[in-house]
TIMI-246784 format. One record per residue (C-alpha): chain; residue in three letters; y negated, x negated, z negated. Coordinates in nm, 4 decimals, padded with zeros to 6 digits, always signed. Each point is the difference from the previous one (the first is absolute). Example, Ala and Ser with C-alpha at 12.3 -4.5 7.8 and 13.67 -1.06 7.14 Angstrom:
BEGIN
SITE / cadena / residuo / yy / xx / zz
SITE / A / ala / +00.4500 / -01.2300 / -00.7800
SITE / A / ser / -00.3440 / -00.1370 / +00.0660
//
This chain:
BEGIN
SITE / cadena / residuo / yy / xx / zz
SITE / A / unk / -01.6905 / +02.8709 / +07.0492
SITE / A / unk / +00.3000 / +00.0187 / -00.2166
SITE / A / unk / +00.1554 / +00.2950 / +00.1007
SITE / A / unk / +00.0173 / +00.1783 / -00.3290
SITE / A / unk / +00.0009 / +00.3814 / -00.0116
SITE / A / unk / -00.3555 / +00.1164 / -00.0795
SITE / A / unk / +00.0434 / +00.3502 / -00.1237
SITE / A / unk / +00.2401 / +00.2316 / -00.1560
SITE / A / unk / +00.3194 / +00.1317 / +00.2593
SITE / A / unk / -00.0790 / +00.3493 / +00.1113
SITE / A / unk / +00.3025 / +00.2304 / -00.1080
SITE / A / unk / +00.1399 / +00.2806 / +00.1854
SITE / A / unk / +00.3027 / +00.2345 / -00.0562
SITE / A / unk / +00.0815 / -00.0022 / +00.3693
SITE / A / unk / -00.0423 / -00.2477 / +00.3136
SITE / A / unk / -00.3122 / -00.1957 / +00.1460
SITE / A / unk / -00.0367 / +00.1394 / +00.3690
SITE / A / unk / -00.3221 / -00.2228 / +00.0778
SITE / A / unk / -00.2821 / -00.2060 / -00.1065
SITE / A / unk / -00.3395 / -00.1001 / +00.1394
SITE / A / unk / -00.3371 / -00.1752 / -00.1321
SITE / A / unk / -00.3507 / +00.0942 / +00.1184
SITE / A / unk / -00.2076 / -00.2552 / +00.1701
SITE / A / unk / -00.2094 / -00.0490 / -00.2807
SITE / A / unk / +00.3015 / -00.0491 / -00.1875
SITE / A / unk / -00.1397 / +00.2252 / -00.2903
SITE / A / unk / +00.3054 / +00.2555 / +00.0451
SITE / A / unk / +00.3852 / -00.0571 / +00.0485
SITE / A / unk / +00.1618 / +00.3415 / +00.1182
SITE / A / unk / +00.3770 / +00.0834 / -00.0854
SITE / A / unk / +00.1847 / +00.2799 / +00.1192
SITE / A / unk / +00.3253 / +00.1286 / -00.1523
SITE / A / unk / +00.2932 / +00.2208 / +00.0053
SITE / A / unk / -00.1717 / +00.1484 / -00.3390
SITE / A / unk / -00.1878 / +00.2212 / +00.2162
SITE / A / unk / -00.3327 / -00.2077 / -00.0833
SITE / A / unk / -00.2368 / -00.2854 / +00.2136
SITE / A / unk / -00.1705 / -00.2196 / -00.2802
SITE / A / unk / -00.3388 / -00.1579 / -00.0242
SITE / A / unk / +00.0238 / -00.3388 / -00.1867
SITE / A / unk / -00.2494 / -00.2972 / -00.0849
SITE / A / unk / +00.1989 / -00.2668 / +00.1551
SITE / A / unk / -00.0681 / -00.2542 / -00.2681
SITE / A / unk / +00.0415 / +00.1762 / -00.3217
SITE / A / unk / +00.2076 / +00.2662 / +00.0925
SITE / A / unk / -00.1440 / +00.2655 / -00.0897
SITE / A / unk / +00.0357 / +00.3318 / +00.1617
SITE / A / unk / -00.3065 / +00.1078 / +00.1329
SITE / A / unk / +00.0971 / +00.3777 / +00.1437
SITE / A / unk / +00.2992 / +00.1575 / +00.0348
SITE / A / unk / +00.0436 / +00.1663 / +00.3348
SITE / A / unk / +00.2469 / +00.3284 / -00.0200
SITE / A / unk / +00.1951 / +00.1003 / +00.3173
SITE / A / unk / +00.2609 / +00.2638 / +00.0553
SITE / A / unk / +00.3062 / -00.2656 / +00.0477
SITE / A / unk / +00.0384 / -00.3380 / -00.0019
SITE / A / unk / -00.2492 / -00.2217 / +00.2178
SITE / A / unk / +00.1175 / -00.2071 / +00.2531
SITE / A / unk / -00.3516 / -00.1312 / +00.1876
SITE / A / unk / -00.2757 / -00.0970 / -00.2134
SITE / A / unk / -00.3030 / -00.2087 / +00.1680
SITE / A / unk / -00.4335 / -00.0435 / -00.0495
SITE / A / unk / -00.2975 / +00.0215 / +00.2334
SITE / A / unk / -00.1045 / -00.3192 / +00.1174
SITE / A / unk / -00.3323 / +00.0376 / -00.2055
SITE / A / unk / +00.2621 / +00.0679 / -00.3064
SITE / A / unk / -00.1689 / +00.3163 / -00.1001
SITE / A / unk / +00.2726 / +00.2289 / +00.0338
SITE / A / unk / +00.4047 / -00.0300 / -00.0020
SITE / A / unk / +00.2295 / +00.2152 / +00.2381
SITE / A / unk / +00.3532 / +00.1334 / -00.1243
SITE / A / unk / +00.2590 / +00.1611 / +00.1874
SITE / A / unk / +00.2703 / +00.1468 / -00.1427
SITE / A / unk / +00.3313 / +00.1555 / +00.0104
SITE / A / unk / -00.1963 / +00.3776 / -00.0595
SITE / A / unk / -00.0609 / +00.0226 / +00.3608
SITE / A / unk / -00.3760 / -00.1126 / -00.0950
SITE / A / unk / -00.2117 / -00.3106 / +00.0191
SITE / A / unk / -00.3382 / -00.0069 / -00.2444
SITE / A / unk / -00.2983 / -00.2158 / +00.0193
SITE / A / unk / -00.1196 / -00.0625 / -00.3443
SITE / A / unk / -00.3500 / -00.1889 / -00.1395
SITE / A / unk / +00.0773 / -00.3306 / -00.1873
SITE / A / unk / -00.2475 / +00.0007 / -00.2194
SITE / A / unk / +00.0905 / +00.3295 / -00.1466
SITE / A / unk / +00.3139 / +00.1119 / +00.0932
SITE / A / unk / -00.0837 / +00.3053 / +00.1569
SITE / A / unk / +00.1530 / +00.1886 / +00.2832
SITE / A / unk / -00.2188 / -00.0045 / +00.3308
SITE / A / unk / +00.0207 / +00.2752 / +00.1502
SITE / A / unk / +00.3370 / +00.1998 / +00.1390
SITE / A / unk / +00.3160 / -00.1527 / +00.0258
SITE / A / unk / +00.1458 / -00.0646 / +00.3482
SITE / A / unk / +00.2867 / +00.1699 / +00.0495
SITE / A / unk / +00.2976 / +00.0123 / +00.2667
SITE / A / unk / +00.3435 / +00.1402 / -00.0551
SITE / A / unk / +00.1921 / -00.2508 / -00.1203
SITE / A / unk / -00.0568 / -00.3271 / -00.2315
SITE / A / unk / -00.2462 / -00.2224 / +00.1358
SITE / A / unk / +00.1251 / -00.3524 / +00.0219
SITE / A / unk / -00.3073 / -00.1454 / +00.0667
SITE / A / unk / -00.3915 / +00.0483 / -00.0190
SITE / A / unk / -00.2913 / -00.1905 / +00.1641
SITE / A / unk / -00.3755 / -00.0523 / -00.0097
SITE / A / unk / -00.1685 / -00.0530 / +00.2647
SITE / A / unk / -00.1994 / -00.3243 / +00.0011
SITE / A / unk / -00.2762 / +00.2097 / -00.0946
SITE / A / unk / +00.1478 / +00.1957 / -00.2477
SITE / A / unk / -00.1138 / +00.3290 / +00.2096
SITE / A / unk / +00.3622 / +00.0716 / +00.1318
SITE / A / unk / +00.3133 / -00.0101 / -00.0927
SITE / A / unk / +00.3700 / -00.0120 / +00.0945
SITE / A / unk / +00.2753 / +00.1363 / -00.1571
SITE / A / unk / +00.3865 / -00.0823 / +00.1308
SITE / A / unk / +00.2233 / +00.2658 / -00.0789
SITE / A / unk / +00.4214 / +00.0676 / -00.0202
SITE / A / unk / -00.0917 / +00.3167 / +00.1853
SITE / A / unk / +00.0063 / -00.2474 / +00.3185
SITE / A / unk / -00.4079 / +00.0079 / +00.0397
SITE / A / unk / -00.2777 / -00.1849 / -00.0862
SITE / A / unk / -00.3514 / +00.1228 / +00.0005
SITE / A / unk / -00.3731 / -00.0946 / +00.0211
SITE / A / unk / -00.2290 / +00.2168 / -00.2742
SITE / A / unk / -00.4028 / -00.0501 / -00.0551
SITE / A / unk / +00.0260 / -00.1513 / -00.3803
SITE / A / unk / -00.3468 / +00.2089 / -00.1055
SITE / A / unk / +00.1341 / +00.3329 / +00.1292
SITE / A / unk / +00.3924 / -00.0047 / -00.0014
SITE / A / unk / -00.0214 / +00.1945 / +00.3666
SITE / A / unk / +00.2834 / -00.1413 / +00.2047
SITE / A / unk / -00.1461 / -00.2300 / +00.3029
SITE / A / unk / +00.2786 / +00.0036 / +00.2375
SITE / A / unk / +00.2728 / +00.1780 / +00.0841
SITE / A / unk / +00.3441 / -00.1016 / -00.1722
SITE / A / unk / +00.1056 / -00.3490 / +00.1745
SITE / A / unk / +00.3719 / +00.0709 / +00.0599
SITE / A / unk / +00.3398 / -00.2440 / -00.0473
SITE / A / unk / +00.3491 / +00.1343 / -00.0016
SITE / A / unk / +00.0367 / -00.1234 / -00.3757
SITE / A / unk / -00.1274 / -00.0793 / -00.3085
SITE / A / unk / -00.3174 / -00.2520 / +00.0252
SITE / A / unk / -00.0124 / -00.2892 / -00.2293
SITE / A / unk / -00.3711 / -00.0956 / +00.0214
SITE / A / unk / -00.2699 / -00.0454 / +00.2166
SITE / A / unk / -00.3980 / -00.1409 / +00.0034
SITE / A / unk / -00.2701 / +00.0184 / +00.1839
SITE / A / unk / -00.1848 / -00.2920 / +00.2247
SITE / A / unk / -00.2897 / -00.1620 / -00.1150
SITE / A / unk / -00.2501 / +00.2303 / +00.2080
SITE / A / unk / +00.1715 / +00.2705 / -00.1374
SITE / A / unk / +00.0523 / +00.1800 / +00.3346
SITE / A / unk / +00.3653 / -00.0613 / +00.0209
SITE / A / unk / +00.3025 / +00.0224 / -00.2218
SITE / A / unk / +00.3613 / -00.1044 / +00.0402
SITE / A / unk / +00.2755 / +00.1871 / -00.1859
SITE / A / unk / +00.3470 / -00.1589 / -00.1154
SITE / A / unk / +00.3119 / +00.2978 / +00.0267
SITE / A / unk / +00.3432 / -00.0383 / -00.0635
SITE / A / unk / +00.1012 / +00.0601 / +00.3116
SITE / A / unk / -00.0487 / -00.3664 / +00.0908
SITE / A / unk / -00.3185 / +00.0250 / +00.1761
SITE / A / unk / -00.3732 / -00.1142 / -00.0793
SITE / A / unk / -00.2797 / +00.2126 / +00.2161
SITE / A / unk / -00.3198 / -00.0528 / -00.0063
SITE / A / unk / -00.2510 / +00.3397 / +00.0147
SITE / A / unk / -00.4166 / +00.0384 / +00.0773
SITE / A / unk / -00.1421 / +00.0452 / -00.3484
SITE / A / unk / -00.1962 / +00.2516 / +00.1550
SITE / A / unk / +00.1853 / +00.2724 / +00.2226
SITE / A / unk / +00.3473 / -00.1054 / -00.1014
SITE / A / unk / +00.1080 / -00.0710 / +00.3278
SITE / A / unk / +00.3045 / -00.2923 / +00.0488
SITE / A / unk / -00.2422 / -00.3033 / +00.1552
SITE / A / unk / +00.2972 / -00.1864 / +00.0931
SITE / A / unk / +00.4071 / +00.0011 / +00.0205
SITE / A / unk / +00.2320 / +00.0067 / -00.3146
SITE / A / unk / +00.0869 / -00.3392 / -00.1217
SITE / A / unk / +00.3597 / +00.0401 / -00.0411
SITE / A / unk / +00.1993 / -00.2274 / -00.2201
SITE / A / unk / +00.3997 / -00.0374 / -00.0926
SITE / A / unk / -00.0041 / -00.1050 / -00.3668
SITE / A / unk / -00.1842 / +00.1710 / -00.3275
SITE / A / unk / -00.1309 / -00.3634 / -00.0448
SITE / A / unk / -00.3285 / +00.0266 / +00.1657
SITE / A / unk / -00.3827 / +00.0746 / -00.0814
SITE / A / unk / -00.3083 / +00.0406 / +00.0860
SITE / A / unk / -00.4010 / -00.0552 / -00.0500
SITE / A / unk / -00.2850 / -00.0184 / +00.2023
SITE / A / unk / -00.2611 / -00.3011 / -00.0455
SITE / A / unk / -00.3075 / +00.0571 / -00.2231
SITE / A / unk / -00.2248 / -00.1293 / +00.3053
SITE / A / unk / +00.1337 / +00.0645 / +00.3157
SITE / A / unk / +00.1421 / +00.2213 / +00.2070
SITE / A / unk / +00.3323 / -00.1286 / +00.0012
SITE / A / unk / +00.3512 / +00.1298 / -00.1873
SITE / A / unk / +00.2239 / -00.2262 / -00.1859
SITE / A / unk / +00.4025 / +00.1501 / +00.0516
SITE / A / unk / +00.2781 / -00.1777 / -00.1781
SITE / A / unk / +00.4136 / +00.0394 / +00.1008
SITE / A / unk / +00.2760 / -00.1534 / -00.1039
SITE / A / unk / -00.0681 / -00.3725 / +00.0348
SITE / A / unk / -00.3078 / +00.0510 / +00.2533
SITE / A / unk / -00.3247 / +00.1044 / -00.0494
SITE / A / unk / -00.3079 / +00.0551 / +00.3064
SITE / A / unk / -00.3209 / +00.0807 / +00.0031
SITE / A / unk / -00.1292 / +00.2656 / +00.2263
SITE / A / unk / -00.3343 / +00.0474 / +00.1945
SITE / A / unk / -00.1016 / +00.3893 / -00.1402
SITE / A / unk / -00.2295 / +00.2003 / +00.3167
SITE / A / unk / -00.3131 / +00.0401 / -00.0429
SITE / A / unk / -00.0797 / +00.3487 / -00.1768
SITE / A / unk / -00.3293 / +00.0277 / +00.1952
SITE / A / unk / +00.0028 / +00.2534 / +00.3738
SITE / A / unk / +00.0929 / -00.2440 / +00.2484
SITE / A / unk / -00.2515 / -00.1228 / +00.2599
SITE / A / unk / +00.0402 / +00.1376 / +00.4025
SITE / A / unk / +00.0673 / -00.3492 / +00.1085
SITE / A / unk / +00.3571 / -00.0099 / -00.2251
SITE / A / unk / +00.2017 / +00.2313 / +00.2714
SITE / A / unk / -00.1343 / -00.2636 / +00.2581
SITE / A / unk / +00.0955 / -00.2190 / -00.1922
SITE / A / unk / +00.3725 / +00.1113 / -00.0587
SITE / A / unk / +00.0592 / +00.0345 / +00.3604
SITE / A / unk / -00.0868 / -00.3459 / +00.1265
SITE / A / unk / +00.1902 / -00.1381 / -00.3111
SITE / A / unk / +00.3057 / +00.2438 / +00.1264
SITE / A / unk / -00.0669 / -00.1281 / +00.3365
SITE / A / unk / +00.0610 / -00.3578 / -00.0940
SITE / A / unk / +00.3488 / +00.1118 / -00.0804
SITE / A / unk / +00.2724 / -00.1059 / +00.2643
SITE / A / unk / +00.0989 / +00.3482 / -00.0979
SITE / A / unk / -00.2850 / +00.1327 / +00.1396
SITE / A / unk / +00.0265 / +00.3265 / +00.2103
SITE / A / unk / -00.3670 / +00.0276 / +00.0774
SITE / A / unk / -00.2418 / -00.2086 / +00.2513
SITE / A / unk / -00.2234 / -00.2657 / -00.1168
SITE / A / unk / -00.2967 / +00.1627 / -00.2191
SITE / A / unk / -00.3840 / -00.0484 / +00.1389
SITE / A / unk / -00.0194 / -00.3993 / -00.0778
SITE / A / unk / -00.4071 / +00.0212 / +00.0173
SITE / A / unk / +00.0068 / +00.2883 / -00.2159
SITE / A / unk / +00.2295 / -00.2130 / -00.2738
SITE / A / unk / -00.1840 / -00.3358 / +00.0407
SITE / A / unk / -00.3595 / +00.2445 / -00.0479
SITE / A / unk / +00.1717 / +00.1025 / -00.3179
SITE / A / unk / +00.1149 / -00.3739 / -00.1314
SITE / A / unk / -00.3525 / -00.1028 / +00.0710
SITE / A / unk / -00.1369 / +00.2782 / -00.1855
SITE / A / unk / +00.2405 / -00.0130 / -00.2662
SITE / A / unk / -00.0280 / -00.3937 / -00.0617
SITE / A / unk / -00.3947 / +00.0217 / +00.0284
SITE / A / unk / +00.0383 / +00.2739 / -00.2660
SITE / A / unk / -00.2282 / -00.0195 / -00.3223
SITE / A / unk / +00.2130 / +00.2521 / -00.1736
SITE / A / unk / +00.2431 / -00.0366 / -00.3103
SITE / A / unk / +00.1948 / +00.3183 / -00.0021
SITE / A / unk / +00.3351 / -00.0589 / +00.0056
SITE / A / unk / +00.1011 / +00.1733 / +00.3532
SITE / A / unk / -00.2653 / -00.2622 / +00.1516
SITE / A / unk / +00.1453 / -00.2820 / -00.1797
SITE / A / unk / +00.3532 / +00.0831 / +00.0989
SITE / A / unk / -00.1325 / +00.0214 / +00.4188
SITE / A / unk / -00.1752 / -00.3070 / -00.0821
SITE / A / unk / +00.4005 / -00.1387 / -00.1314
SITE / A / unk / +00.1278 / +00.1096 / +00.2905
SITE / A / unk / -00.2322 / -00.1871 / +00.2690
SITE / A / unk / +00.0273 / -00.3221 / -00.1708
SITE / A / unk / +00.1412 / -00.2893 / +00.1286
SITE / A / unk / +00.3287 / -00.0320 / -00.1834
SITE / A / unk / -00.1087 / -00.3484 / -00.1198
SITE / A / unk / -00.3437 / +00.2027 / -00.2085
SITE / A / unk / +00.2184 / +00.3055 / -00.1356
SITE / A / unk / +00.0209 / +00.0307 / -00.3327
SITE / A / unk / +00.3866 / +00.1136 / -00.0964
SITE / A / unk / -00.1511 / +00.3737 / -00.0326
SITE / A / unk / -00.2981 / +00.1660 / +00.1176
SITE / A / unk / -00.0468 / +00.0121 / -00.3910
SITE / A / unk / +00.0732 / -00.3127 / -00.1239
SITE / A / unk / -00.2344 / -00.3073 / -00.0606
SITE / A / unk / +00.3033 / -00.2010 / +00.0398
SITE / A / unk / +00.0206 / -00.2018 / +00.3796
SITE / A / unk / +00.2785 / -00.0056 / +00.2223
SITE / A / unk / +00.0066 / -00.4266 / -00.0202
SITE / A / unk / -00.0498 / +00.0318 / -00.4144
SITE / A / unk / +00.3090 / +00.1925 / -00.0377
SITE / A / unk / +00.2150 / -00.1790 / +00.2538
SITE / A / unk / -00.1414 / -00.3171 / -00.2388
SITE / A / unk / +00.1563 / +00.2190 / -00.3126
SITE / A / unk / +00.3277 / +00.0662 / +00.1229
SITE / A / unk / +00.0278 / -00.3641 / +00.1026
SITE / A / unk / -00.0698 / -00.1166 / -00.3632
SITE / A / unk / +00.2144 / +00.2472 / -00.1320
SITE / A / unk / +00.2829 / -00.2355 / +00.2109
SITE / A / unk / +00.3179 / +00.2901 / +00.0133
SITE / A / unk / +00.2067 / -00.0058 / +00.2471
SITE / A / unk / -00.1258 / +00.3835 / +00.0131
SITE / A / unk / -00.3915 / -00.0714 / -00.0155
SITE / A / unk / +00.0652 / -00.2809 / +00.3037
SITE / A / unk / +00.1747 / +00.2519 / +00.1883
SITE / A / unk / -00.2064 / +00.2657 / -00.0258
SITE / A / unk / -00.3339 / -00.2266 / +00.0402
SITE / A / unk / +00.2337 / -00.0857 / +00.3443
SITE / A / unk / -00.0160 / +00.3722 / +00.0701
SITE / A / unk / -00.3364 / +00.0907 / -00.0087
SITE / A / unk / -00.1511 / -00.3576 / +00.1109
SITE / A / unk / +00.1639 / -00.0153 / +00.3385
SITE / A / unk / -00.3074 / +00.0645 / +00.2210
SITE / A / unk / -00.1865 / -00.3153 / -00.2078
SITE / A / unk / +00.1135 / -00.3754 / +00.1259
SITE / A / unk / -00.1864 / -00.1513 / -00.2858
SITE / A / unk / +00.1615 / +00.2158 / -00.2861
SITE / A / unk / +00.3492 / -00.0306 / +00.1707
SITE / A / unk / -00.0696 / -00.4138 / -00.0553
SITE / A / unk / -00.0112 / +00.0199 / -00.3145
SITE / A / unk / +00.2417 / +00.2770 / -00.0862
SITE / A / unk / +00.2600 / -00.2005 / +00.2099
SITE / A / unk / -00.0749 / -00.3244 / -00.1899
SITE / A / unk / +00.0150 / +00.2256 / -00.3203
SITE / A / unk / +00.3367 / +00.1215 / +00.0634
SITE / A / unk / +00.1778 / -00.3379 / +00.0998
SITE / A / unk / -00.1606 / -00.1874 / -00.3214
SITE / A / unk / +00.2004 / +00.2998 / -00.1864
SITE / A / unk / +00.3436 / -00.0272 / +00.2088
SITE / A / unk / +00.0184 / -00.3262 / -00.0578
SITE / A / unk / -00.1211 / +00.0392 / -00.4024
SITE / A / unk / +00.3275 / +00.2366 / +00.0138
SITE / A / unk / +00.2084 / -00.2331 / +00.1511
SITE / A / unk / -00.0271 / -00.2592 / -00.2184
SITE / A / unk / +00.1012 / +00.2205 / -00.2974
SITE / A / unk / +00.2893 / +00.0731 / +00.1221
//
């Protein structure tokens, strides 16, 4: 590698809004304030199609199979076009002000297009018939995408909030994440169902519901975990009713993710993994935030490690080797 440029500098007479490369890296995309998206070969340069919209282009993205590229655009529209030829697929999308952003779905059969007119929206890609509703903020959006089963999709507004909406009906699945600085993001793993929100100086990772109808059992559920609550303002629930449904649950053959999460639930906290998602055990990542050695990682391993003699052991011995490491510095 020598880091040499390989091809000639594209040329506009305005701005560069955004670039991307397909996964089979035979196509870079550029969009510009020239009121074009271009098609390049990313190694000699050479401009493949040129992509007209109405106004400049500000989102400019491929399928995951690379076959077509999706543009959205300051015209109020966002097109789908074929790589290999350059062609227009189908009807634009179109909402009432410029669309900031533009989505495939994993799939390619959806999209998503962000919009200034404070709404995003889900469309079939083959058809251009709207899917859902218009999924409402109180400002401009900046972007949005969907999850990697494609049946949710979070949208990004102005108005300092992240929501996350079914793919499907367009109903809100869950409260606003609502933040207090413009430096934040957003994006949902490629494997599970889990959504990855920056702010500020933080960032978390949070468990997404499942999409599928919830099972009977759940409501039963929900009211002997409420019960557990000092809170509580209810009598004990049926406790051979609940242990039937642990057994049941824990003897369970079934993968679907509401089973796996009341399988989470009536683990020992010593077996739970750190989400009814996640791969990842309880005693692995209390191992993790002891290597990382912060006084924030020891602290927070302290937090959630409480109920474990054995992890506090070493957390404790962790956290004087590193007070004393301090002291002696200064």
């Amino acid at each position: 590698m020598t880091g040499e440029v390989l091809s000639p500098k594209p040329a506009y007479h305005d701005d560069i809004n955004v670039v991307a490369f397909s996964n089979d890296g035979k196509h870079a995309l550029i969009g510009t304030n020239d009121d074009i998206a271009d098609l390049l070969d990313p190694i000699t340069g050479k401009r493949l199609h040129r992509l007209p919209q109405g106004n400049a282009v500000f989102s400019a993205t491929f399928s995951q199979d690379s076959r077509f590229a999706l543009t959205g655009s300051e015209d109020h529209t966002a097109k789908i076009w074929d790589t290999n030829t350059g062609v227009q697929q189908g009807s634009a999308f179109t909402q009432t002000a410029p669309i900031s952003d533009a989505e495939f779905s994993p799939d390619a059969t959806r999209v998503l297009t962000s919009s200034y007119d404070h709404t995003a929206r889900v469309w079939d890609a083959h058809t251009g018939q709207a899917l859902t509703h218009l999924l409402q903020h109180s400002a401009p959006l900046i972007d949005g995408g969907f999850s990697s089963d494609a049946s949710l999709v979070f949208t990004r507004g102005r108005d300092l909030s992240i929501r996350v909406w079914s793919a499907v009906t367009g109903e809100a699945v869950m409260l606003p994440i609502h933040y207090t600085t413009n430096l934040n993001g957003a994006q949902f793993s490629p494997t599970d169902p889990v959504l990855l929100v920056t702010i500020g100086s933080t960032a978390e990772i949070l468990d997404m519901p499942p999409s599928d109808l919830a099972p009977g059992w759940l409501a039963d559920l929900a009211e002997f975990s409420g019960s557990r609550s000092r809170f509580a303002q209810f009598g004990p629930p049926d406790s051979s009713g609940i242990e039937k449904l642990r057994a049941n649950l824990l003897a369970s053959q079934a993968d679907d993710l509401w089973t796996r999460f009341g399988k989470w639930y009536f683990l020992a906290p010593s077996q739970r993994a750190v989400s009814p998602w996640s791969k990842l055990s309880m005693e692995q990542y209390i191992d993790q935030l002891i290597a990382s050695n912060t006084k924030e990682s020891l602290s927070y391993a302290r937090k959630i490690a409480f109920e474990h003699p054995a992890w506090m052991v070493k957390i404790d011995a962790a956290q004087k080797a590193l007070s004393a490491r301090i002291s002696l510095t200064h």
